[in-house]
C-alpha positions in Angstrom: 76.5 -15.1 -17.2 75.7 -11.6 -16.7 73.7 -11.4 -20.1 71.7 -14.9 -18.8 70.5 -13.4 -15.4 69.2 -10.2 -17.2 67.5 -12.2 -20.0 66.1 -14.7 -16.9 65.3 -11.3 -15.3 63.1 -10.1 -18.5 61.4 -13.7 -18.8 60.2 -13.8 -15.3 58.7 -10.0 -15.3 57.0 -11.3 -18.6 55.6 -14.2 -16.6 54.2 -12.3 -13.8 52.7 -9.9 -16.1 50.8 -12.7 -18.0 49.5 -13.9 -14.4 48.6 -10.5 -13.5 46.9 -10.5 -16.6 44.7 -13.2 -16.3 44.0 -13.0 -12.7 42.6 -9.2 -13.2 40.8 -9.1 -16.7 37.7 -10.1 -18.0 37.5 -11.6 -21.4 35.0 -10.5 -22.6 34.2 -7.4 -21.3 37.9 -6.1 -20.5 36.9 -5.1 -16.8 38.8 -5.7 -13.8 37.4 -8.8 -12.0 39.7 -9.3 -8.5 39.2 -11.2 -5.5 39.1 -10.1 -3.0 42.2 -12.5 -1.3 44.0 -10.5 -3.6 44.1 -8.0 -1.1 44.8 -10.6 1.6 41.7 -11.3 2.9 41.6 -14.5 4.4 37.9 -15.6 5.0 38.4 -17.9 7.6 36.3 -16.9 10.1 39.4 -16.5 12.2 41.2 -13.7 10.4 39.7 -9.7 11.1 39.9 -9.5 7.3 38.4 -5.6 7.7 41.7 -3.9 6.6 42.1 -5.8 3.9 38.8 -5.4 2.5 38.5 -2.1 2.9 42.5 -1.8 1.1 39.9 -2.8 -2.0 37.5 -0.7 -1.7 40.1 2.4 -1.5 41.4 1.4 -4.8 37.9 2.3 -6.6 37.8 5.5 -4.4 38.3 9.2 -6.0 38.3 12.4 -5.3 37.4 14.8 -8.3 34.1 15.8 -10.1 34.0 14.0 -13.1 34.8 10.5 -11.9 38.1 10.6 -13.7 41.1 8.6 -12.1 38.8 5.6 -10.4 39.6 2.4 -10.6 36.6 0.4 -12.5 36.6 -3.3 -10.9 34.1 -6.0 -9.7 36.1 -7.3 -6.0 34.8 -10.9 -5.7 34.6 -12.4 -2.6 34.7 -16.0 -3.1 33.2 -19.1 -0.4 35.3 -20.8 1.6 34.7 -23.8 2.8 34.4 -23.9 6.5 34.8 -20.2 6.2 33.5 -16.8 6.6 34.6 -13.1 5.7 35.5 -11.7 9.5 34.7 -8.2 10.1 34.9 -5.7 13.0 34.8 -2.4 11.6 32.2 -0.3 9.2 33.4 -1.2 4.9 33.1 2.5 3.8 32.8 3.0 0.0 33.4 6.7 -0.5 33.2 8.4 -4.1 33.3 5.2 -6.2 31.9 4.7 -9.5 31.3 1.3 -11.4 32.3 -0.7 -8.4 30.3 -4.4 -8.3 30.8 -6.4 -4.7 29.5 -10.2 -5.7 29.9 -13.4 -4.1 29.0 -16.9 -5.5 25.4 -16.7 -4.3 23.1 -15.8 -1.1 23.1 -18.1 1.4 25.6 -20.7 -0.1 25.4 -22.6 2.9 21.6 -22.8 4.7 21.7 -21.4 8.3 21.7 -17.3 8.9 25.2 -18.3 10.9 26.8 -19.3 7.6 26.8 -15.6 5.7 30.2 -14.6 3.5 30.7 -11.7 5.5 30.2 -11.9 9.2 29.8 -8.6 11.5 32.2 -9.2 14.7 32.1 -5.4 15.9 32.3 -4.1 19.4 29.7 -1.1 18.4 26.5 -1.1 16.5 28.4 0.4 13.4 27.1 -0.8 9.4 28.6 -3.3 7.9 28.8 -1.5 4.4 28.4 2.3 4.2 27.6 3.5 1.1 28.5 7.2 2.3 30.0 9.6 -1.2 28.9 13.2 -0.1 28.2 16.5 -1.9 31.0 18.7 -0.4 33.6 20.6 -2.1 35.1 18.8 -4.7 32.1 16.9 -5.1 32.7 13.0 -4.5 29.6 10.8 -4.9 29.0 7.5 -5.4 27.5 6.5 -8.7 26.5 2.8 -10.0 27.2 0.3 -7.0 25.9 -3.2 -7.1 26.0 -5.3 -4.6 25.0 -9.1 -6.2 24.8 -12.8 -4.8 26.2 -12.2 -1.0 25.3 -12.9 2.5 25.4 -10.3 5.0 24.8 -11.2 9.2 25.3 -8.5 11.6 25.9 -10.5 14.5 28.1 -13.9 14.8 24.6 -16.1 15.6 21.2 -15.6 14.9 19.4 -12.6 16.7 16.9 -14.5 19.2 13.1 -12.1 19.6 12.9 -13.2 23.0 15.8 -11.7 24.3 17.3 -8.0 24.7 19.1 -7.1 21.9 23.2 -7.2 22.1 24.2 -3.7 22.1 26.7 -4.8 19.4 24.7 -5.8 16.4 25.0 -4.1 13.4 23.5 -1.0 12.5 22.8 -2.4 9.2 23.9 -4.9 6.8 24.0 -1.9 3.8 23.8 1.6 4.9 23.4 4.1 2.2 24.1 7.9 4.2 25.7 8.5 6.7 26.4 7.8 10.5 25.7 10.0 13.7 28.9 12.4 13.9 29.7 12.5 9.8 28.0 16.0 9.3 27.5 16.0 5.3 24.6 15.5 2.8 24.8 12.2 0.5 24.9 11.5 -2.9 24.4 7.6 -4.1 23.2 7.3 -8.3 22.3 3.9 -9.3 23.1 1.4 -6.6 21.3 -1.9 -7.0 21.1 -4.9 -4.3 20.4 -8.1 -6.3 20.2 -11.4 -4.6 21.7 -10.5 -1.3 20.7 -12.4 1.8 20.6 -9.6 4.5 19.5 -10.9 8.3 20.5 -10.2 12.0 21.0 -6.5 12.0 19.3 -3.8 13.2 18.5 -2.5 9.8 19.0 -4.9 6.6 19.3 -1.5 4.6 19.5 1.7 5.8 18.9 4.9 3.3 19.5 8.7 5.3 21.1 11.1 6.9 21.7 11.1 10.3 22.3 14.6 10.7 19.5 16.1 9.1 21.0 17.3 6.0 19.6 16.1 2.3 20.1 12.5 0.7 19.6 12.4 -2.6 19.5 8.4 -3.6 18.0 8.3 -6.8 18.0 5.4 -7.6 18.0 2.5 -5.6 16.8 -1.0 -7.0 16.4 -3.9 -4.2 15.6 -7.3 -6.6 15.2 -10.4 -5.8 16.9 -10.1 -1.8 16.0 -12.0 1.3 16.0 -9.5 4.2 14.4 -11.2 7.2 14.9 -11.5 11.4 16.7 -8.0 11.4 15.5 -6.0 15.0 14.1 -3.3 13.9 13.2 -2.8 10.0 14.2 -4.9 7.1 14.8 -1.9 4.5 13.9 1.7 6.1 14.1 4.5 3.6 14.4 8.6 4.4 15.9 11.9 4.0 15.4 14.1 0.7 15.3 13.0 -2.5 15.4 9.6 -2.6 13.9 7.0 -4.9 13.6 3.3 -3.9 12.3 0.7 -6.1 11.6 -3.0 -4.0 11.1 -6.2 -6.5 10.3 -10.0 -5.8 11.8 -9.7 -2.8 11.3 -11.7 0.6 11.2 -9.4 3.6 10.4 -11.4 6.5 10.2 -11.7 10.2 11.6 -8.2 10.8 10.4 -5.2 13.3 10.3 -7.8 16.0 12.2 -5.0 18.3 10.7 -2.2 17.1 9.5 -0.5 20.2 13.0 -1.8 21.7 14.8 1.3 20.1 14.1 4.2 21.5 14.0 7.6 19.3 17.7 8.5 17.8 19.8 9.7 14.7 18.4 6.5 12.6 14.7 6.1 13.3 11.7 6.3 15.5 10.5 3.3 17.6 8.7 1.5 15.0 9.4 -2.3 13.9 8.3 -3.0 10.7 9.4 -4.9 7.8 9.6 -1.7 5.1 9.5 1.6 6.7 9.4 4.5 4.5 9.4 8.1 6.2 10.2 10.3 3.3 11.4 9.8 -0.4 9.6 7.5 -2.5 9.3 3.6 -2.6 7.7 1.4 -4.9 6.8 -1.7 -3.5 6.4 -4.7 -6.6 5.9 -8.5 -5.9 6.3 -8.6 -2.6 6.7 -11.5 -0.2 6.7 -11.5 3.7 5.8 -12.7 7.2 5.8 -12.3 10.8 4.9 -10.1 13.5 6.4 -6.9 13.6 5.8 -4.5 16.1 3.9 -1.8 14.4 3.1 -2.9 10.9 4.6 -4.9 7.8 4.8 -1.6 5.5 5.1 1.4 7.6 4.4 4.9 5.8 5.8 7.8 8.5 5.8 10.1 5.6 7.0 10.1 2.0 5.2 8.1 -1.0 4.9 4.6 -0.7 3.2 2.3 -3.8 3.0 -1.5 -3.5 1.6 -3.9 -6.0 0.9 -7.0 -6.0 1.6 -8.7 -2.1 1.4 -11.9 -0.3 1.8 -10.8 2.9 1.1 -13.6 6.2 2.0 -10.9 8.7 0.1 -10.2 12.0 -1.3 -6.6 12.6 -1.2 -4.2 10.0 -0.2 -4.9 6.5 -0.1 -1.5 5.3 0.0 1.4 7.9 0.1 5.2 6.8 0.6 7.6 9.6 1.4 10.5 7.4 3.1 11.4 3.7 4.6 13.8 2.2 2.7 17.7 0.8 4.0 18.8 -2.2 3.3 21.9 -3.2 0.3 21.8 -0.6 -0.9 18.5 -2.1 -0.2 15.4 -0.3 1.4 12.5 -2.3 -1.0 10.1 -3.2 -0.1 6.6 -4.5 -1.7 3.0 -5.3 -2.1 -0.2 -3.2 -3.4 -3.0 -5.5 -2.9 -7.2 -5.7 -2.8 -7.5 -2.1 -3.8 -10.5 -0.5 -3.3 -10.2 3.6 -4.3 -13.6 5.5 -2.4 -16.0 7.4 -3.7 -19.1 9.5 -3.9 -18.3 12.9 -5.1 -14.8 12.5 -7.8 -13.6 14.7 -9.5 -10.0 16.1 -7.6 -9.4 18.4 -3.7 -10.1 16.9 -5.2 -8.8 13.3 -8.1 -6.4 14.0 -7.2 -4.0 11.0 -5.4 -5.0 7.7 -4.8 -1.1 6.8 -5.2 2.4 7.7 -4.9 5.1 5.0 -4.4 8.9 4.7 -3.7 10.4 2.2 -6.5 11.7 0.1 -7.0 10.4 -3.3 -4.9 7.1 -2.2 -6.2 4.1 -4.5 -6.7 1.0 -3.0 -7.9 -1.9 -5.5 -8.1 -5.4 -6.0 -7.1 -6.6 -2.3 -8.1 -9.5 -0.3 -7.9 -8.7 3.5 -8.7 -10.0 6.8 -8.9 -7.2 8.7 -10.7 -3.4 9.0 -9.4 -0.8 6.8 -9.1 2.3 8.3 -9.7 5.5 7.1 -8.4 8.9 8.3 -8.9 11.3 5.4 -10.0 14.7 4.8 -13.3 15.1 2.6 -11.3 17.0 0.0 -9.5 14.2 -2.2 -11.1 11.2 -0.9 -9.2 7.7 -0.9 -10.6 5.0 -3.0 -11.2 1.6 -2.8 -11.9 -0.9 -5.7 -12.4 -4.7 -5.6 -12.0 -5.0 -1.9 -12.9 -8.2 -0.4 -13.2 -8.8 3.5 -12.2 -12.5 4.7 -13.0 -12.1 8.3 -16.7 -11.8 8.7 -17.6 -8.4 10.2 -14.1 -6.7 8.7 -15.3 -3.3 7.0 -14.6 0.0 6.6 -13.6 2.3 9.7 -12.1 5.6 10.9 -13.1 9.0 11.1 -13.0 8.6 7.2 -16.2 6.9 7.4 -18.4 7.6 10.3 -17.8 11.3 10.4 -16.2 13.4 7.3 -17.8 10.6 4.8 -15.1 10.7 3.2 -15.0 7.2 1.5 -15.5 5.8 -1.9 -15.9 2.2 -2.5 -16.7 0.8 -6.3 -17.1 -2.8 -6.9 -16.8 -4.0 -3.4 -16.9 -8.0 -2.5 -20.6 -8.8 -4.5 -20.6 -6.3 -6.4 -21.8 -3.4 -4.4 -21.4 0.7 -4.9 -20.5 0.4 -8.2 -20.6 3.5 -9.6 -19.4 5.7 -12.5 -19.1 9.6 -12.1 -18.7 11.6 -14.5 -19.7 9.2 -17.7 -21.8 7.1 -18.9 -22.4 3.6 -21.3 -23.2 3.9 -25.5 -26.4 5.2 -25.7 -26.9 7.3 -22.5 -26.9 11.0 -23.6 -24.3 12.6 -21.7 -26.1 15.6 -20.8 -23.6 16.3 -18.0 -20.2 15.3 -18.3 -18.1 15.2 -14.8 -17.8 17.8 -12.4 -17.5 21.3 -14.6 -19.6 23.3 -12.3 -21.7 23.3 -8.9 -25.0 22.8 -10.7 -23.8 19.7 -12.5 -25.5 16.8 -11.6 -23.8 13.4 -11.1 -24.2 10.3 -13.0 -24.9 7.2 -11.7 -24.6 4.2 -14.0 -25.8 1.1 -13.0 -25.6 -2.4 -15.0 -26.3 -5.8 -14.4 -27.6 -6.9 -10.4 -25.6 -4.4 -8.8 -26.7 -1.8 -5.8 -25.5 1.6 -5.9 -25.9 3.1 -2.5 -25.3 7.2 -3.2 -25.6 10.1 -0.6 -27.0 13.0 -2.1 -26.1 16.3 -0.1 -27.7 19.8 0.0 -31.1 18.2 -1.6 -33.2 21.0 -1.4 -35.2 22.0 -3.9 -32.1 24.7 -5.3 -29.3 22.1 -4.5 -27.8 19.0 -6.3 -29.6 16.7 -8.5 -29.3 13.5 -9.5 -29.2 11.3 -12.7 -29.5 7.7 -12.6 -29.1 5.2 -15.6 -29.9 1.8 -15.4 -29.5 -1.3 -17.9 -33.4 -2.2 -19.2 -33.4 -4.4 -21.8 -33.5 -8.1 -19.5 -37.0 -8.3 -18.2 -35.4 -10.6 -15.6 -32.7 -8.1 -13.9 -33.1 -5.0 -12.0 -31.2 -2.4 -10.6 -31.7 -1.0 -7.1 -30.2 2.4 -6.0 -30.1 3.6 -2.3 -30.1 7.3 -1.7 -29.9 9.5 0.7 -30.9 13.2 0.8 -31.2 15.8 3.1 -30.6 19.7 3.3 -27.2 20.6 5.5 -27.2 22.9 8.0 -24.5 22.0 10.3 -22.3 20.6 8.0 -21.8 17.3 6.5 -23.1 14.6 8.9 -23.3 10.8 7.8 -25.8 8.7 6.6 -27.8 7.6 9.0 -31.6 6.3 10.0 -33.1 9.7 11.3 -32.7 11.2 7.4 -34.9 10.0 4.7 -33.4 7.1 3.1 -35.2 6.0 -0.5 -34.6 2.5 -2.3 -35.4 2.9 -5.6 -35.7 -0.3 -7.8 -35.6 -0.1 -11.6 -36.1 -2.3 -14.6 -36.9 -6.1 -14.7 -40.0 -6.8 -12.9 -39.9 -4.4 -10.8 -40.3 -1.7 -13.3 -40.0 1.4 -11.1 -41.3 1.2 -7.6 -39.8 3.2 -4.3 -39.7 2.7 -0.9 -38.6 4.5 2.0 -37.0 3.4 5.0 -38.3 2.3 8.4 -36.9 5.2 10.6 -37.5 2.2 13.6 -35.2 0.1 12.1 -31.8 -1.0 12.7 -29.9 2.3 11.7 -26.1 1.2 10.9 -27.1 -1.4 8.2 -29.9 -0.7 5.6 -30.8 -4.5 4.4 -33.9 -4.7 2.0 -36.7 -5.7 4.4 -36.5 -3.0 6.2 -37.8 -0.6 3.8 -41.7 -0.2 3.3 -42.5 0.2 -0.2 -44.3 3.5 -1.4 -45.7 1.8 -4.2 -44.5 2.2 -8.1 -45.6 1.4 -11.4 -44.6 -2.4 -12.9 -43.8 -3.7 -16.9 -44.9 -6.9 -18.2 -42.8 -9.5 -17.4 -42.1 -9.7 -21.5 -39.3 -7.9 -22.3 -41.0 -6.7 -25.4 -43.8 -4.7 -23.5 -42.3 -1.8 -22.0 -44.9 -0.3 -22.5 -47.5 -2.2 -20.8 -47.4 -1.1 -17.0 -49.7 -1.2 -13.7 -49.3 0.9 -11.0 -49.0 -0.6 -7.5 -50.1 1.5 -5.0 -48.1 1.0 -1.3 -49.1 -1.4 1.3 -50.0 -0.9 4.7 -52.2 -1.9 7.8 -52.7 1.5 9.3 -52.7 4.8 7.8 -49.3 6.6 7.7 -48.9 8.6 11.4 -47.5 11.6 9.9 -51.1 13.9 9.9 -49.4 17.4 10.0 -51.5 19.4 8.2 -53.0 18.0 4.1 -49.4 16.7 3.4 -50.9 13.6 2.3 -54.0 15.0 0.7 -55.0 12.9 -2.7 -52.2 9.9 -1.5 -53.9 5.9 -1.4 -52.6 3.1 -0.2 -54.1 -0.4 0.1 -54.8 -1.9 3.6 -54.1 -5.4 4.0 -56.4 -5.4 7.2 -59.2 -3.7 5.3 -58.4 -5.3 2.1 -59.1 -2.1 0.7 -57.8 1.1 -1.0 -58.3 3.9 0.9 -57.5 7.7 -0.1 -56.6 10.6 2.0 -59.5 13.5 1.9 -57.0 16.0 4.3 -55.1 16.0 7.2 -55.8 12.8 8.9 -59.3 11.5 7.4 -58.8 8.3 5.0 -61.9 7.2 3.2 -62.5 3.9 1.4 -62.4 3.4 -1.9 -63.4 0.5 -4.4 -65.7 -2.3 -4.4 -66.9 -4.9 -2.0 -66.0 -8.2 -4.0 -69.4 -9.8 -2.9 -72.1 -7.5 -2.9 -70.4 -5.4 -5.7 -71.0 -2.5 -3.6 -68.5 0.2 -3.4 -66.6 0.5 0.1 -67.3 4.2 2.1 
């Protein structure tokens, strides 16, 4: 008998170890895959299931250098029906490598009040902290996914019209630490893939409350739904940190912004992305709303985004300030962004972006608003492809109207498109970009285009100018606007009060200039307000170049300007006279040519 219980004993243990088996392996792979009831979580929604979760999460904890001794597992939190994942207190992963947290999807169940895990704490604490520091031994965190989960901070659905419950979630994902843990953070390779993240005051958090250096490099946010948390949907800072966003749908967040006063975790700015140091790359990018400040807010840092649909009200991209390094600020690219939503207007969309960092590109964009520009004249920004829906929407800021310090190519019909520095087959390239302070600029024009360029110092000793144009269609012409004037005061802006020449060239126009009607209307310079000075005109054959006329200037009046024989030797034809007339010095014109019916020459 004795023999029989030992043998039934032996075949039991052998039996549990099978189970064990196949409830913690992975065929194919040979990785731990556990649930996380295994632990005793209940996921009722009526169970605090925060000690046994976190129970899991200390089994994939270490302490040593080299990651040895961790537990390698994915901890699967699987639906219940009915159910939810209850938690009061912040799920701290602390020195973990290899660890995957996945459910069986975002959002299983529609509605932000169905999430897997639920936050049901009496402080604004995170719901996962993400915290592995840089202390002595050295414990950081290194490849964490979270995949296909639902995070809320708050039992129901955070409301915009009222005041924030002082119990809400810090965030849903906090990468850093909290006010109190004095240590600098370490997270390698985390990514968030598929995560619905809402009701918090931070979808995902990235810092260091105290001060010290975060180094998060890197983090990959793919294919999320962060939307109606308070403040900011994904705010990045502190050190060395590297963020990359992708096809993601960041929506309806920032509401509160102004609602949070200045503390350990941000500034009071609401804003769907808020970067204020560290880099962020911004891909594919979905969102909506009405944040407080501005959907992408740049405090400092680097932030790139391309390619955005973006129905949000007020800014789409604002850029208070980035990062220097090494003296230089960053710089980076905005590009594919299309900004509009029904219902927009002046007054709840007056300005799409504001830039300013020199030598920021900003290309291929569809906006409704102003962009504004606050830049230093060293490193300009530049904008590309920029087309204006609102009628009236342009360029503004100190950028433009004092420091000058804008370039636009290829704006919305084709304007200002220019090309420094180079030139088309065939052009000699006498000069070939800026290699010294007597080169002179290229300009190359082709097709129906109008380059508008401001030429400073244009003395007689200062910069020059070289202007290639397209010839060979007798029916197209180029046009270029320029502006020069001698500074004395320092750089001032283009304006009505300077001389301003159109110069048109090639097609039937041939060459012919004109100069500006100082009693114009000074902010624009449209076409019919210049008075031509005359030119010299081709055959309308595009095989007779070399067949011209000259076409001396129009007027009804001799020119005003009588200061001494500036315009001795000059003609002009008057329309009231029907005559040419020629200047003899100072101000005495004389007629010249023939009376058509007597044949006898005018005096």
């Amino acid at each position: 008998m004795k023999s029989l219980k030992i043998i039934r004993i032996i075949i039991v243990g052998v039996l549990v170890c099978c189970i064990q088996t196949k409830v913690f392996s992975d065929e194919i792979t040979g990785n731990k895959r556990i649930s996380i009831k295994d632990f005793g979580a209940k996921g009722d929604g009526i169970a605090d299931d925060t000690a046994a979760i976190q129970a899991a999460l200390n089994a994939a904890k270490g302490a040593d250098k080299n990651g040895e001794g961790r537990s390698v597992f994915s901890l699967y939190f699987p639906s219940v029906k009915g159910g939810f994942y209850k938690v009061t207190d912040t799920l701290v992963i602390d020195g973990t490598h290899g660890l995957v947290i996945y459910g069986d999807g975002a959002l299983t169940k529609r509605g932000a009040n169905n999430a897997t895990i639920r936050w049901y704490g009496t402080k604004s604490k995170p719901v996962f902290q993400v915290k592995g520091g840089t202390g002595s031994p050295s414990n950081p965190n290194f490849y964490i996914t979270f995949r296909d989960l639902t995070i809320s901070g708050y039992p129901n659905a955070l409301d915009p019209h009222k005041n924030m419950p002082k119990n809400i979630a810090l965030s849903g994902i906090h990468f850093g630490t909290v006010q109190g843990q004095n240590d600098a953070t370490l997270c390698r390779r985390a990514i968030v893939e598929n995560v619905h993240i809402s009701n918090c005051r931070f979808g995902i958090w990235s810092g260091n409350s105290s001060g010290k250096n975060t180094d998060h490099a890197a983090l990959a946010v793919s294919g999320c739904y962060i939307a109606n948390n308070a403040q900011a949907g994904i705010y990045w800072s502190s050190g060395n940190a590297l963020a990359d966003v992708i096809s993601c749908n960041v929506v309806n967040n920032g509401w509160a912004g102004r609602a949070f006063s200045v503390d350990a975790y941000s500034s009071p700015v609401g804003a769907n992305i808020h970067v204020m140091s560290g880099y962020m790359n911004i891909v594919n990018y979905i969102s909506s709303g009405n944040p407080s400040t501005a959907d992408i807010y740049q405090g400092n840092g680097r932030t790139s985004v391309i390619n955005a649909w973006s129905d949000t009200f007020g800014y789409f991209f604002y850029q208070s300030s980035c990062t220097p390094s090494r003296g230089i600020r960053q710089t980076a690219q905005i590009t594919g962004v299309r900004h509009y939503a029904g219902g927009m207007n002046e007054q709840n969309t007056p300005n799409s972006m504001r830039i300013v960092a020199p030598g920021t590109f900003v290309s291929s964009c569809t906006v409704f608003g102003n962009i504004e520009v606050v830049s230093e004249l060293s490193g300009r920004p530049i904008f590309a492809g920029i087309n204006f829906i609102r009628p009236g929407a342009t360029y503004i800021g100190s950028g433009v109207n004092k420091q000058r310090s804008l370039m636009v190519l290829g704006n919305a019909e084709n304007y200002a498109q220019i090309l420094l520095g180079g030139a088309d087959s065939g052009v000699p390239l006498k000069h070939k970009g800026a290699i010294g302070p007597s080169t002179t600029p290229q300009i190359l024009s082709m097709g129906r285009n109008l380059c508008l360029f401001q030429v400073l110092d244009a003395a007689s000793s200062g910069t020059g100018l070289g202007f290639y144009t397209k010839t060979d269609d007798a029916n197209s012409a180029n046009s270029l606007i320029m502006n020069g004037y001698v500074l004395s005061t320092g750089i001032l802006p283009m304006q009505a009060n300077k001389m301003v020449w159109l110069l048109e060239l090639g097609g039937l126009h041939g060459l012919n200039l004109k100069g500006f009607d100082r009693a114009g209307y000074c902010s624009e310079i449209p076409s019919e307000l210049f008075v031509s000075f005359g030119g010299f005109k081709g055959a309308p054959d595009s095989g007779c170049r070399d067949e011209v006329t000259f076409q001396p200037p129009e007027r009804r009046a001799p020119p005003s300007y009588n200061s001494g024989d500036f315009w001795h030797g000059t003609i002009y034809y008057d329309t009231t006279k029907k005559t040419l007339r020629v200047n003899t010095g100072g101000s005495k014109w004389e007629n010249i040519g023939y009376n058509n019916k007597n044949n006898i020459r005018n005096k």
